[in-house]
N, C-alpha and C positions, 0 to 999 in steps of 0.2 A: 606397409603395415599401418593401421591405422590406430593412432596415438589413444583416443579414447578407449578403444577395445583393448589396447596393452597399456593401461596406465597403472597396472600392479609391475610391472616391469620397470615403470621409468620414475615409480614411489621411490623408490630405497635409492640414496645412497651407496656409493663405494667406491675404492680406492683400488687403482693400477698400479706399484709404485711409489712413487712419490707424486703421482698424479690422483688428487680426488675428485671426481665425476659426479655433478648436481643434475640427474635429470631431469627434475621438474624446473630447472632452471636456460636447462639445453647449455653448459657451463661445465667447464674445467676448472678447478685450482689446481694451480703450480705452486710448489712449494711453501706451500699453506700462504702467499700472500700474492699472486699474480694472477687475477682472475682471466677468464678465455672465454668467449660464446662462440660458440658452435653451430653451423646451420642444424636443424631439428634432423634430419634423415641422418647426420653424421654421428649423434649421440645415440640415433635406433640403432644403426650399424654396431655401435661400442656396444651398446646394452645387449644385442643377442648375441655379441662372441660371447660376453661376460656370459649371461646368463647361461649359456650352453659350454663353459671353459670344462675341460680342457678336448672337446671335441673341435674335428675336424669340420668347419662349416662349406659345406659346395656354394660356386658363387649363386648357381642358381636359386637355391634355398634362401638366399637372404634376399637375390630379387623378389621372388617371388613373396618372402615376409613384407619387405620394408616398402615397396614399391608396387607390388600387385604382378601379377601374373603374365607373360608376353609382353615387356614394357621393353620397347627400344628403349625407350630415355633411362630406365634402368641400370642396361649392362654400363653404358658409360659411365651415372654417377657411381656405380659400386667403386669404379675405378677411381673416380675424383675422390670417392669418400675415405676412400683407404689410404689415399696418398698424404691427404689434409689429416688423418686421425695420427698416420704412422709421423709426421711431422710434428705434430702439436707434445705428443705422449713423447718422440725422441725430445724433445724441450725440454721436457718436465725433467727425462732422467738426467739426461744434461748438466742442467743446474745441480743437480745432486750429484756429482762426480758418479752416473752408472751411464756404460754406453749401451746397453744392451738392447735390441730389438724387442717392440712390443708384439707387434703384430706380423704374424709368418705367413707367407705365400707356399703352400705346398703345392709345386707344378702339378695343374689338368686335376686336382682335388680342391681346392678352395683354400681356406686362411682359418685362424685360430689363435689365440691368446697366447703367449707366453709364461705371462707375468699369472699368476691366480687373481682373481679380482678377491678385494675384502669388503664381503655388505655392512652395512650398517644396519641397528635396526630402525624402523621407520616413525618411531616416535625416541629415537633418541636427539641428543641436544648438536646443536651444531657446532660447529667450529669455534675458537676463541673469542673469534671476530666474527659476528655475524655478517655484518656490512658487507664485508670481503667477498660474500658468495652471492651477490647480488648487483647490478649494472642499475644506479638509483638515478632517481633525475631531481635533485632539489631545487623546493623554493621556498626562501625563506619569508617570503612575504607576498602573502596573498590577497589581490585587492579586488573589493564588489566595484562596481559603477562607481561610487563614490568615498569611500571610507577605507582606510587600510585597517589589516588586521596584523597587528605586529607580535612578537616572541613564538612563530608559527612555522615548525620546519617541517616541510611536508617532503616525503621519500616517497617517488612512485617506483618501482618497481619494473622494468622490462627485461621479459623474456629475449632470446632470441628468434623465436615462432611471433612475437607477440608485436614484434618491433614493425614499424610503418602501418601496422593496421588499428586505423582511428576507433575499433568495437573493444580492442583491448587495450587499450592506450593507458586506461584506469585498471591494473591488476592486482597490485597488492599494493595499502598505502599507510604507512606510518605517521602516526602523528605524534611529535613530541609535545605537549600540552601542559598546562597545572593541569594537575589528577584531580579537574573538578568533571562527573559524570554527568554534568548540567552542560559544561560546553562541549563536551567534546560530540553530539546529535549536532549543534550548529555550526561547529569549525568542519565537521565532516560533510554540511549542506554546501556552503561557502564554499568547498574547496570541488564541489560536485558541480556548483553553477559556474566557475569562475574558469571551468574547462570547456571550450565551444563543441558543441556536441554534431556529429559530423555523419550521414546519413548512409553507410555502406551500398552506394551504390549498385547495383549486376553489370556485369560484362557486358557491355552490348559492342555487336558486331553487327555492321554495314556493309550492303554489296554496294560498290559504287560500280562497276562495269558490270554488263549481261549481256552483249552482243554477240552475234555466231564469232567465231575464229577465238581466237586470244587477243585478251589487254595485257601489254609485259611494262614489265621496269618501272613501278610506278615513282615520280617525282614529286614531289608536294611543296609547294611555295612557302618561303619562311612566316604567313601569316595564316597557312593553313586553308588559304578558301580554294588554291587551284590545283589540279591537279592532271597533272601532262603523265601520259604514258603514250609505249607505242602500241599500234594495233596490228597483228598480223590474220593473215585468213588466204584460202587457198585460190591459188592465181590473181593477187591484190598486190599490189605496190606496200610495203610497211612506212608508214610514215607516224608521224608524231601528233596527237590530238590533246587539248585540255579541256577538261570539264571542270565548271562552276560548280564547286559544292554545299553552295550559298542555293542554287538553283538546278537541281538535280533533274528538275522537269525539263530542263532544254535540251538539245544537243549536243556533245561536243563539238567545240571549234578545230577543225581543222589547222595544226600549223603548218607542214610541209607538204610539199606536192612534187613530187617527184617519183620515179621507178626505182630509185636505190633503197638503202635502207639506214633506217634510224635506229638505234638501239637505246641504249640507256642515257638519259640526261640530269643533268644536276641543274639546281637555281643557283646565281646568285644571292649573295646572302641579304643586298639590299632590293632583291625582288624583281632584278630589269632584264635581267637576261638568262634564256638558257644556255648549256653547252652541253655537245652533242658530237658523235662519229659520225660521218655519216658514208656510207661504203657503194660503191657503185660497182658490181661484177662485170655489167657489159662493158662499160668503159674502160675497168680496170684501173678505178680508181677508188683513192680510198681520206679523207680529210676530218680536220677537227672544224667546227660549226661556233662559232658564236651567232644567237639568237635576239636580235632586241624583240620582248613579246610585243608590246604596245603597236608597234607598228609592224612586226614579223619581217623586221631588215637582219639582209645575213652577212657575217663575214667568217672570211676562210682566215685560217689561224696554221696548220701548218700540215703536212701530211701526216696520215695512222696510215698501219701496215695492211695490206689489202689481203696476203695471207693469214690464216688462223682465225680463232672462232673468237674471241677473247678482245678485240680493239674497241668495243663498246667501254668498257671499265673508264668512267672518267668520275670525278670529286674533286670540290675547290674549296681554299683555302677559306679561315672563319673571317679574315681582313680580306677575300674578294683578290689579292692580286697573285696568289696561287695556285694554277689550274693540275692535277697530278691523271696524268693518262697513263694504259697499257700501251708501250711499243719495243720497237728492237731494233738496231741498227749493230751493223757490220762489224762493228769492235765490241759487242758484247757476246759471251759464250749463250744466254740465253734471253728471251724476251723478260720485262720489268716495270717499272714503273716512272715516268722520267715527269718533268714538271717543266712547265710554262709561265715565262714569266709575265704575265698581263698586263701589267703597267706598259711594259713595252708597248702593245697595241694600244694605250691610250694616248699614248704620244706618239701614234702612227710608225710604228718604228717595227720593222719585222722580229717577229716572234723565235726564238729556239726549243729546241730541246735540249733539255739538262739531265742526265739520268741521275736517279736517286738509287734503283739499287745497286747490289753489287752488281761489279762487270764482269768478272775472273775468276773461274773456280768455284761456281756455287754449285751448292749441291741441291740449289730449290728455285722455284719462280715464284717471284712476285706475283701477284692477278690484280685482284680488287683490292679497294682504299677505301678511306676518310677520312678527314681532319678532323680533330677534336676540339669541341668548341672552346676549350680556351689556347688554341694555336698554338701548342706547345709538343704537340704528339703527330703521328700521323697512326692510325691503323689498318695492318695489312695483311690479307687471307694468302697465306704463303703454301704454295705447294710443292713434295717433295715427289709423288709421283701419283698418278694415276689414282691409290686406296688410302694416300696421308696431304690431308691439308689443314690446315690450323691457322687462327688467328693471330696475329702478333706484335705489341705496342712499340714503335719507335720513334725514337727519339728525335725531332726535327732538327736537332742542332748538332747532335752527337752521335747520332745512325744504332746507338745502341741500341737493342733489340730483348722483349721480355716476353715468353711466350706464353697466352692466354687461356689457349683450349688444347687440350688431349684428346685423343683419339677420334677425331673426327674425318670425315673423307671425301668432302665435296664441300666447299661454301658456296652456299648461293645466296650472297647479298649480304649487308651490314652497313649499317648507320647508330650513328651515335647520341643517347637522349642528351637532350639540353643539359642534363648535370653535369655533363664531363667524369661522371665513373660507373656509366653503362654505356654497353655495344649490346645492341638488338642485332644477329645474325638468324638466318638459314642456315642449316645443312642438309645434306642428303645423306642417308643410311641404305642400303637396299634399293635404290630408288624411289625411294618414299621421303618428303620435304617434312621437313620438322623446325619451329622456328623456338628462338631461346633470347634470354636475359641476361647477359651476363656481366657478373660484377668484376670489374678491374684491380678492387681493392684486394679482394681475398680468389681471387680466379675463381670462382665458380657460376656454372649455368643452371638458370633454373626454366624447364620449359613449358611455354606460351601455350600448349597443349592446343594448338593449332595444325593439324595434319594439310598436306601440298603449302606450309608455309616458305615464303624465299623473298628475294629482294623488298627487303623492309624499305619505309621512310618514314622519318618521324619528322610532324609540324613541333617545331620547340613550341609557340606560344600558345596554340593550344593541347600541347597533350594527346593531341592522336597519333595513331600509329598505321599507317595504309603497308599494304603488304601483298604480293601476286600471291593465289592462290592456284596452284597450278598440277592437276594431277597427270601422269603420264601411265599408261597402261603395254605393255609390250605379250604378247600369247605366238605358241607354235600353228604356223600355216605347212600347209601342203599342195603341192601342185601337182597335178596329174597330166605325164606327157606324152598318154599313148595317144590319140587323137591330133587329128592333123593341126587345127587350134586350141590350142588350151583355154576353155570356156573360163573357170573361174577357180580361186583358192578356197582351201576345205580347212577350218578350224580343226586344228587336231588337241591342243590342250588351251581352256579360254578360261578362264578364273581371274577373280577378285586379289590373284598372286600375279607378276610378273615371271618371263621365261624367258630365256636369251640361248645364246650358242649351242643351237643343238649340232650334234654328230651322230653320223648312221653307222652301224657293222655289221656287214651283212651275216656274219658267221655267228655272232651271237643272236641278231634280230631287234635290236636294240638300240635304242635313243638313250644319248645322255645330254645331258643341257642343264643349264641353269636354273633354278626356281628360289625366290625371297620370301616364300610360305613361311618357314621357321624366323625370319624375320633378318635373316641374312640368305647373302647368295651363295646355298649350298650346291654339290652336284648329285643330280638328282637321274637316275634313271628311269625307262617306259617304254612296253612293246610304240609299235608306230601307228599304231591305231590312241594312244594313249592309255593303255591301262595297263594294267602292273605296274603304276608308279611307286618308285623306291628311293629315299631319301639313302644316296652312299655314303657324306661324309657330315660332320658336324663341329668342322672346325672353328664355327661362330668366327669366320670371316668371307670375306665377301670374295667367293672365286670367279674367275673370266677363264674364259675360251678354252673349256675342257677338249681333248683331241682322245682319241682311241688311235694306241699301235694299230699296226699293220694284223697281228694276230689278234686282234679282238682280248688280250690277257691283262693291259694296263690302259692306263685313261692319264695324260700330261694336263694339267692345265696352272692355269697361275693365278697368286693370291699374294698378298703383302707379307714382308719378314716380319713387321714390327711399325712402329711409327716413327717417322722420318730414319726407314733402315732400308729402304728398296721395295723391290717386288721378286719374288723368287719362282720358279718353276716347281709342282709337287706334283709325285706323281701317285697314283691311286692304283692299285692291284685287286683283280679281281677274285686272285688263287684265294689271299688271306684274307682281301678287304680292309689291309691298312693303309697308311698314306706315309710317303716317305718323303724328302727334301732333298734333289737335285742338288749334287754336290758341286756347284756350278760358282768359278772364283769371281762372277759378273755380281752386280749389283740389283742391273737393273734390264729387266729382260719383257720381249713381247711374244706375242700369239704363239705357243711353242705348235710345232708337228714333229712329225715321226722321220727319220731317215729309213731308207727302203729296208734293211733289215732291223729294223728296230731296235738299234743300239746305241743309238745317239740321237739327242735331243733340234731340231732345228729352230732359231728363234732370233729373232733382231736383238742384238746387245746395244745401249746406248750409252755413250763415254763421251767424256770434252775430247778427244779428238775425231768421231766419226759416230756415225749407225748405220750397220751395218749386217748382217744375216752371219752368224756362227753354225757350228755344229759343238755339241758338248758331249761327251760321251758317258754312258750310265753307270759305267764301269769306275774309272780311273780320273776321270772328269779333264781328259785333255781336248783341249780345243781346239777349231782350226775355224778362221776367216776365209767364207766361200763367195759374198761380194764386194764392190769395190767400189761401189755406188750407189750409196743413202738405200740401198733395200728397208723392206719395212714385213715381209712378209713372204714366204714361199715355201710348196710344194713338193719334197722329188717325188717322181714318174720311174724314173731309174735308180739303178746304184748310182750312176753316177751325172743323171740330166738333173736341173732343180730349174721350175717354174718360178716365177717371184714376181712381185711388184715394187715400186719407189715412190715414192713423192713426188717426183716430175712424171706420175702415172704410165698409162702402158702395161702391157705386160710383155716378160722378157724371160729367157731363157738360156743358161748355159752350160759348160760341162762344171763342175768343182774341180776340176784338177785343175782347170786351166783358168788361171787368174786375172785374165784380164778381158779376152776376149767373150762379150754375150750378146745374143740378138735378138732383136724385136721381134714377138710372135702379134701383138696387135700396137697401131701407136695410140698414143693419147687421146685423142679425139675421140675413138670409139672405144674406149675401155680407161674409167676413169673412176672405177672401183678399187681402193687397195686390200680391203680384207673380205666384201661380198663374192666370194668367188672360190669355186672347187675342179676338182680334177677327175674325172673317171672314163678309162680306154679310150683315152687317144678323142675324147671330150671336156670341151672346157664348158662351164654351167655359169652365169655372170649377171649380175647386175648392174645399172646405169639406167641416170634418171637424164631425163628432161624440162624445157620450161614447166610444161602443163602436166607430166605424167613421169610414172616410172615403167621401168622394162627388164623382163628378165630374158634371157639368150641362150643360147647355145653356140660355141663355135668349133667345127670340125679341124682339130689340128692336120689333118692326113690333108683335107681339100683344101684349107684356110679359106671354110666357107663358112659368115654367121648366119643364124636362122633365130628368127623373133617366138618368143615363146609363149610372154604372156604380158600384157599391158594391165596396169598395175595403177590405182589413183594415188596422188602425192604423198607423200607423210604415210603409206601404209608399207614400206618396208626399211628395216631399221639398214642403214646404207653404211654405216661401223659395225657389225651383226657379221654374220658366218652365214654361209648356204651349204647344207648337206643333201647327196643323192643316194637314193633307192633303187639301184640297177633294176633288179631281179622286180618292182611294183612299177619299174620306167617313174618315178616319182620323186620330187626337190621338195626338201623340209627347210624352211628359215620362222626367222622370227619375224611376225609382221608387229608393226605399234598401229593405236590407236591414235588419231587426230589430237592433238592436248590441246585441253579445255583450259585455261587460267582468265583466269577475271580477278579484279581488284576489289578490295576489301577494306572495311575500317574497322578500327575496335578503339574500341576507349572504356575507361574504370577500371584498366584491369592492375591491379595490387603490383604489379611487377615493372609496371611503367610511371608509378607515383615518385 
C-alpha cells in the first residue's frame, strides 16, 4: 500500500483498548505514558483491520493492500506483522489488567480486530502530554562555527519511516524561544546550517564477475579491495581466484590449482590468510586449508567430511583464533558446527575439533555461521528439515539460543554488518533467491529487493555489500524411445516458472508435477504434450514429489506440517479435489509411493535410531518396517516384491515379509542414482552421470541387460528429480535444469546497509 495514496487513513488517530495508535507518527502509546515505534508496514497492517473492523480480512487482501500484488516478501511479513502487532497491543492490555486477544486468526479466512477501534477526530487536540507521542532528539545548545547560541532547545522529531534517512532527518522542529518574531526566522536559519546537509545518494550496483560458468561464494577482504571467490564451469577443476577491485581491468589472480574443489572461504580479520575446504572426490579425500595470500603457502589444519554437500560452511572468529566449520563425527546423532582452535597452529601444535552444537537428540542441524563482530555471539542458519530453516543468535559462552527469522526455507548465506545488530542473509522461497536485512534488535527483515540474491559479504570498512547472484531455472523434458538411438530431448513445458517431479497415468493421460508460477510449489496438472495445464491445490506451500496411485483416483506427495514441525505426507483426491493429511504417527517423512493395491502409503521415515523405508496405511495408519538398511527410496512391482535404493547406492530388491534377507539387482558402480529412477513391466528406466556427461538407461530385469538410451550434457538433468514413463508414447518425462548462471555483484548506498 502505498503511504501517500492512503494518508486519509493514517491522518486520524485511535484507540484499541488501552492502546492509542499515532499513525502519522508509525507509534503506539501504552497506557497513556509508554511510547512504541513501529516499523511503518506494521501500523498499515493495524490501520486496515481498524479501518475495515469488524470484517473478516483475507491474508491475501492485505497483501495485496500493504505490500503490492504477488509479493513473496509479503506472505512472510504479513506473518512477522502480526506477531509483532498481536505482542505490542497484548502489552498494552497487560498493563491494564485485560488479557484479551486483540488480533484473531480465523483458520484459511484471514484475521480481524476484536477490540472496536475508537477514531479520533483529526483536528482534535492531543494527549495530555504532547511530548509523549513523539521520539524527540534534543539540543540544548546550538553552535555556528564560532559563537554559541544559548537558552535554545531544539526538538526534532523522528518518525519511524523517517529514522536513518538523512532527507528527513529535519521533520517537525520545535523551538522554545522568547516570543520575539524577529528571532525566531534566525534561530530557525542557525538551526538549518548547523545540521550537515547529506546528499541521498541512488543505489548503485556493480557486476564484479562476467565469465562463462559461475563465480560462487564471494569473500571480501576486511579492507574491502579483494575479493576471492570460486569459479566453477563445465569439465574445469573449481578452484579459488581473487580479483583487485582497486583494478577491475586486470585479471583475476589465480590461487589454487588443483582437480579438487574449493568452495566457500573466509579472511582473516587482520588480512593474511584465507580458509578454505577443500574436497578431492577422486582421492577421496576431503581437508580444511589455511591460505597465506601474499605468497599462496598452504597448510592442512585437519580433515572435513568427504560425504555431503554442506563441508564448505566455514567463519572465523573477530580475534582471528577461532575457526567455526561444518562436520560430523561418529558420536554425534547429526552433522553441526565444531570450532578450531588456531592458536594452536601457531605454536605448531596439531589442531582439533571441538563440537559446538548439540550432540544428542536434536531435532535440527546446524549449517552455516558467523561471528559477530563484537565476539560475543555466534550466528547460525539452523535446519529442521528439508521446507524449515531459520536463523539463530547464540550465545558463545552460554550456547543459549534466540531465534531470528520465521518462516523461512532455505538459507543461503549470511554475514554480519560492522554494527553488530544486522545479519545480511539469503533465502530461498520456490526456488527463487531473495536477499534481506535483518535487525537483531526487534527481529524483523526488511528486503534488499534484489532477486537470485545468496551468499552475502560485507567489507566493514568500506560499506559494501558483494553478493552471488545466481538464477537456477528447472522445465519438463521428454525423451522419445521408439528409435534404435534416441536423437535428442523435446521441451515439453519451458517457462519463466520452474517445474519439478513429474508423474505419468496412463489411465487418466495425465502429468502432474510441480510448478512455482503462483509463487509457491503448487501441484500442478497437464495433458503430456503440455496443455490443459491446471493449478490442483493452493496450499501456499511448497510441495515435492507428487506420486499418482495405482488407479489414477489420488495423487501422495509431501509438503511441511508447520515450521520447525516436520514434513508430512498429503494426499490429493481426484473424485472431490480436496487434500487430506496422512494420518501417519512419523514426523518426518520422504519421496512417498503407492503400495500395489493402493492402501498404504510407502516412504523413508527418519528417527535418531534409523532410516529406513515403512508402509503406512490410509486407513487406520498402522505401520510396518519393510527395510533394514538406511533405504532412502523404493518401488513395489508386486504385492509383495519392493525395488528400493540406499545410500551405499545400488539398487536392491526384496520380499516385505521377509525381514532380513534382499538382493542386488545392479551394484553401485553402475547405478548411483537414489531417486532418478522408475519401474514399468519388468523395466528399469535410470539415470547416472559421468566425468564429462550424463546418461539415461534402461535395464532389462528378466535378462539383467543395460542398454544406453540417451547421452545427455552435464548440469542438464536434475539427478535429485524423479523420471516418469509413457508406455503406450515408448516415452520418459523428467525435469531437465538449465546451466546456472551466478556472477558476483556489489551494491552500495542502499538505506538498509547504513
Amino acid at each position: 500500500m502505498d503511504i501517500n495514496k492512503n494518508s486519509k487513513m493514517l491522518n486520524n488517530n485511535f484507540t484499541i483498548g488501552q492502546c492509542q495508535v499515532t499513525p502519522s507518527e508509525f507509534s503506539i502509546l501504552i497506557d497513556g505514558n509508554e511510547k512504541k515505534s513501529l516499523q511503518p508496514k506494521f501500523i498499515e497492517v493495524l490501520c486496515y483491520l481498524a479501518k475495515h473492523y469488524p470484517r473478516i480480512i483475507p491474508r491475501d487482501e492485505l497483501i495485496d493492500n500493504i505490500w503490492g500484488p504477488n509479493s513473496y516478501v509479503g506472505d512472510k511479513s504479513l506473518t512477522n506483522a502480526i506477531w509483532h502487532l498481536r505482542k505490542s497491543l497484548k502489552q498494552a492490555n497487560d498493563k491494564a489488567g485485560e488479557n484479551d486477544e486483540v488480533i484473531e486468526t480465523i483458520r484459511k479466512a484471514g484475521y480481524r480486530l476484536l477490540l472496536e477501534p475508537q477514531w479520533q477526530d483529526e483536528n482534535s487536540t492531543n494527549t495530555k502530554d504532547e511530548n509523549t507521542d513523539k521520539q524527540t532528539l534534543s539540543k540544548s545548545v546550538i553552535k555556528d562555527s564560532s559563537n554559541e547560541v544559548s537558552n535554545v532547545n531544539v526538538q526534532i522529531a523522528v518518525t519511524g519511516e523517517e529514522r536513518g534517512k538523512p532527507d528527513y532527518y529535519i521533520n517537525k522542529i520545535r523551538l522554545n524561544l522568547f516570543p520575539s518574531i524577529i528571532i525566531l526566522p534566525l534561530i530557525a536559519l542557525i538551526v538549518f546550517l548547523s545540521i550537515p546537509y547529506i546528499a541521498n545518494e541512488p543505489i548503485k550496483i556493480t557486476q564484479i564477475t562476467q565469465q562463462l560458468g559461475s563465480e560462487l561464494f564471494p569473500a571480501v577482504s576486511p579492507d574491502g579491495r579483494y575479493l576471492v571467490y570460486s569459479q566453477v564451469s563445465n569439465n574445469q577443476p573449481t578452484n579459488l581466484f581473487m580479483q583487485d577491485t582497486l583494478h577491475p581491468e586486470l585479471p583475476a589472480k589465480q590461487l589454487t590449482f588443483d582437480n579438487a574443489i574449493e568452495g566457500h572461504s573466509v579472511w582473516s580479520n587482520d588480512g593474511q590468510y584465507l580458509y578454505f575446504a577443500r574436497k578431492d572426490e577422486i582421492n577421496n579425500t576431503c581437508h580444511y586449508v589455511q591460505l597465506k595470500v601474499s605468497s599462496q603457502q598452504e597448510s592442512f589444519l585437519t580433515d572435513c567430511p568427504i560425504d555431503g554437500n554442506y563441508y564448505y560452511y566455514v567463519a572465523i572468529s573477530a580475534d582471528d583464533k577461532t575457526l567455526a566449520v561444518y562436520n560430523q563425527d561418529s558420536s554425534a546423532t547429526k552433522a553441526g558446527i565444531y570450532f578450531i582452535d588456531l592458536t594452536v597452529l601457531k605454536n605448531n601444535g596439531k589442531v582439533n575439533l571441538v563440537r559446538f552444537s548439540c550432540r544428542k537428540g536434536c531435532q535440527y542441524k546446524d549449517r552455516d555461521m558467523a561471528f559477530s563482530p563484537d565476539g560475543k555471539y555466534i550466528a547460525v542458519s539452523r535446519r529442521f528439515n528439508r521446507f524449515s530453516e531459520n536463523i539463530y543468535l547464540v550465545d558463545l559462552t552460554t550456547k543459549t539460543s534466540v531465534q531470528l527469522t520465521y518462516g523461512e526455507e532455505d538459507i543461503v548465506g549470511l554475514t554480519w554488518h560492522s554494527d553488530s545488530d544486522k545479519i545480511i542473509y539469503g533465502a530461498v522461497q520456490a526456488d527463487v533467491r531473495h536477499g534481506f536485512v535483518l535487525d537483531i534488535t526487534n527481529k524483523t527483515s526488511q528486503p534488499l529487493n534484489l532477486t537470485g540474491f545468496s551468499y552475502p559479504s560485507f567489507a566493514k570498512n568500506s560499506q559494501q555489500l558483494y553478493y552471488q547472484q545466481r538464477k537456477e531455472g528447472s522445465y519438463l523434458n521428454s525423451l522419445q524411445l521408439n528409435n534404435s538411438i534416441a536423437s535428442s530431448t523435446f521441451p515439453v513445458l519451458k517457462s519463466n516458472f520452474n517445474y519439478n517431479s513429474p508423474d505419468y497415468h496412463a489411465g487418466n493421460n495425465l502429468l502432474i508435477f510441480g510448478s512455482n508460477e503462483s509463487g509457491f510449489y503448487e501441484l500442478w496438472s497437464a495433458k503430456p504434450d503440455g496443455s490443459k495445464r491446471k493449478q490442483l491445490t493452493n496450499l501456499k506451500q511448497n510441495i515435492r514429489y507428487p506420486k499418482w496411485s495405482h488407479d489414477g483416483q489420488q495423487v501422495a506427495f509431501l509438503a511441511p506440517l508447520g515450521e520447525n514441525k516436520g514434513d508430512k505426507i498429503y494426499i490429493y483426491s481426484l473424485i472431490d479435489n480436496k487434500v487430506s493429511l496422512l494420518n501417519s504417527p512419523f514426523l518426518r517423512h520422504n519421496r512417498p509411493t503407492w503400495s500395489f493395491d493402493d492402501k498404504k502409503i510407502i516412504s523413508a521415515i527418519y528417527n535418531e535410531q534409523h532410516t529406513d523405508l515403512y508402509s503406512i496405511d490410509i486407513i487406520n495408519a498402522e505401520t510396518k518396517r519393510l527395510t533394514f538398511d538406511n533405504a532412502r527410496f523404493g518401488i513395489m512391482t508386486s504385492n509383495d516384491t519392493l525395488l528400493y535404493t540406499k545410500l551405499k547406492r545400488g539398487l536392491w530388491q526384496k520380499n516385505i515379509h521377509d525381514k532380513q534377507k534382499s538382493k542386488r539387482i545392479i551394484n553401485d558402480q553402475g547405478f548411483k542414482s537414489l531417486y532418478a529412477w522408475t519401474y514399468n513391466d519388468g523395466h528399469l528406466y535410470y539415470h547416472t552421470e559421468f566425468s564429462d556427461h550424463q546418461q539415461l538407461i534402461t535395464f532389462d530385469m528378466n535378462k539383467g541387460i543395460n542398454s544406453p538410451l540417451a547421452r545427455l550434457p552435464l548440469d542438464s538433468f536434475d539427478r535429485s528429480d524423479s523420471l516418469t514413463y509413457l508406455a503406450e508414447k515408448q516415452t520418459l518425462f523428467f525435469a531437465s535444469t538449465t546451466f546456472p548462471q551466478a556472477n558476483i555483484k556489489r551494491i552500495e548506498n542502499s538505506p538498509l546497509l547504513k
